[in-house]
C-alpha positions as CSV (number, residue, x, y, z in Angstrom):
1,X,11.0,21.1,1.8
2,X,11.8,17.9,1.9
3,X,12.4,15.5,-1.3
4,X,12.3,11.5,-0.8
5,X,15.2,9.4,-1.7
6,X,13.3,6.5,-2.4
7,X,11.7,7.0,-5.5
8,X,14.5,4.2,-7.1
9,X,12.7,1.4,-4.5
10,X,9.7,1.6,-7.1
11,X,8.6,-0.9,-9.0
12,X,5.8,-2.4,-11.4
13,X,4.2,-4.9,-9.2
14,X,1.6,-7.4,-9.2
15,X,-1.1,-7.1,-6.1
16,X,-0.4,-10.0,-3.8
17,X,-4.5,-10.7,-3.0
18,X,-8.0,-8.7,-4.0
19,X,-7.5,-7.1,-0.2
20,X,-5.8,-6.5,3.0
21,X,-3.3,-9.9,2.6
22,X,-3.1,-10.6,6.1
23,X,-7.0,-9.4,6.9
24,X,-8.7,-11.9,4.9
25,X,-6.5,-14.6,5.9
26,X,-8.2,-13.5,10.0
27,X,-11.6,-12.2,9.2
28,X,-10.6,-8.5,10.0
29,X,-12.3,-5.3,8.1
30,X,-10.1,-2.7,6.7
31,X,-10.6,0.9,5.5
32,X,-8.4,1.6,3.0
33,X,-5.6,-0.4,0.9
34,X,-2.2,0.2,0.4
35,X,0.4,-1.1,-2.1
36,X,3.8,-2.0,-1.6
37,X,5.7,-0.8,-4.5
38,X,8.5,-2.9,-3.9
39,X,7.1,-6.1,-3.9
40,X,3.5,-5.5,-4.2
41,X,1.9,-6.2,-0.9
42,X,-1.8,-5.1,0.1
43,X,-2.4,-4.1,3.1
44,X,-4.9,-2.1,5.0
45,X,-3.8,2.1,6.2
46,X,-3.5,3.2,9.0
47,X,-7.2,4.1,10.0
48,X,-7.9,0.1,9.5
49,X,-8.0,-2.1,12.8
50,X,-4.8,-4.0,12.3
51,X,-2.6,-1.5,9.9
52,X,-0.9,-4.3,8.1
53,X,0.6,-1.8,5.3
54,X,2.5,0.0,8.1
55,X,3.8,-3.3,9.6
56,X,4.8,-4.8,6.5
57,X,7.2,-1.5,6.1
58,X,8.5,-2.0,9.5
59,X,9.2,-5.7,8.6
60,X,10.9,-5.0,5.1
61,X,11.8,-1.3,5.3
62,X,10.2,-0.9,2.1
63,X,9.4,2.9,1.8
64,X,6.6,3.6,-1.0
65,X,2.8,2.7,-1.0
66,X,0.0,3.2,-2.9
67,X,-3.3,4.6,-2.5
68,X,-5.0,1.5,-3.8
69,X,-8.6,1.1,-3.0
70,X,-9.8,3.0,-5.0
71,X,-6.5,3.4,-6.8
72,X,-5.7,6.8,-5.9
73,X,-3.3,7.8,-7.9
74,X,-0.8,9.1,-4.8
75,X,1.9,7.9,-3.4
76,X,3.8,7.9,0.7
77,X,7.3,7.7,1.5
78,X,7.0,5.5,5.0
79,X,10.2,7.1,5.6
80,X,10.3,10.4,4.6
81,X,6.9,11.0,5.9
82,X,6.1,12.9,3.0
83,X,3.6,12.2,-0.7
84,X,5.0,11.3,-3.6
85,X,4.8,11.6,-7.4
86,X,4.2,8.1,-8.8
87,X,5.2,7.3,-12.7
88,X,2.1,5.1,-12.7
89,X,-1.2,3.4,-11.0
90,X,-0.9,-0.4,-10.8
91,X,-4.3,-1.7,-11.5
92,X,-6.4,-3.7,-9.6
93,X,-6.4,-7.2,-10.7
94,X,-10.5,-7.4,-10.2
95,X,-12.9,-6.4,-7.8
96,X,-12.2,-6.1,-4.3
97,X,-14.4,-6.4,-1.4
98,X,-15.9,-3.6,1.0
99,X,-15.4,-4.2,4.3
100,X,-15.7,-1.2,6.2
């Protein structure tokens, strides 16, 4: 079994928007969020149309997300491909829309 080496890449971070970032900037639905816990990022998983959580790894290499919407208490390791043990939930800042 593999372990992750990332777990020192997370941080306490603030949500960038109340959604997918980059979705409501073009009008797009999403499924499901996901938090960067580097930086704090939202963006949509992988079932969504555009996948903007995965992209934002592949632009910063940062490893860990969130389940956020609802905050799901789990955690991913982009680059161990494996879940991970979180020392916290970041909460959601306010309400977020439904779009899918």
């Amino acid at each position: 079994m593999k372990t992750c080496d990332h777990t020192d890449t997370i941080r306490d971070v603030v949500p960038s928007a109340l959604g997918c970032e980059e979705c409501l900037k073009v009008g797009s639905p999403w499924v499901h969020l996901r938090l960067c816990r580097s930086c704090g990022h939202v963006g949509c998983c992988d079932n969504s149309p555009l996948k903007h959580a995965r992209a934002h790894f592949k632009e910063t290499a940062h490893p860990i997300i969130e389940g956020y919407d609802p905050p799901e208490g789990w955690g991913w390791c982009y680059v161990d491909r494996e879940e991970i043990a979180l020392p916290n939930q970041i909460p959601q800042r306010g309400p977020i829309p439904r779009f899918v």
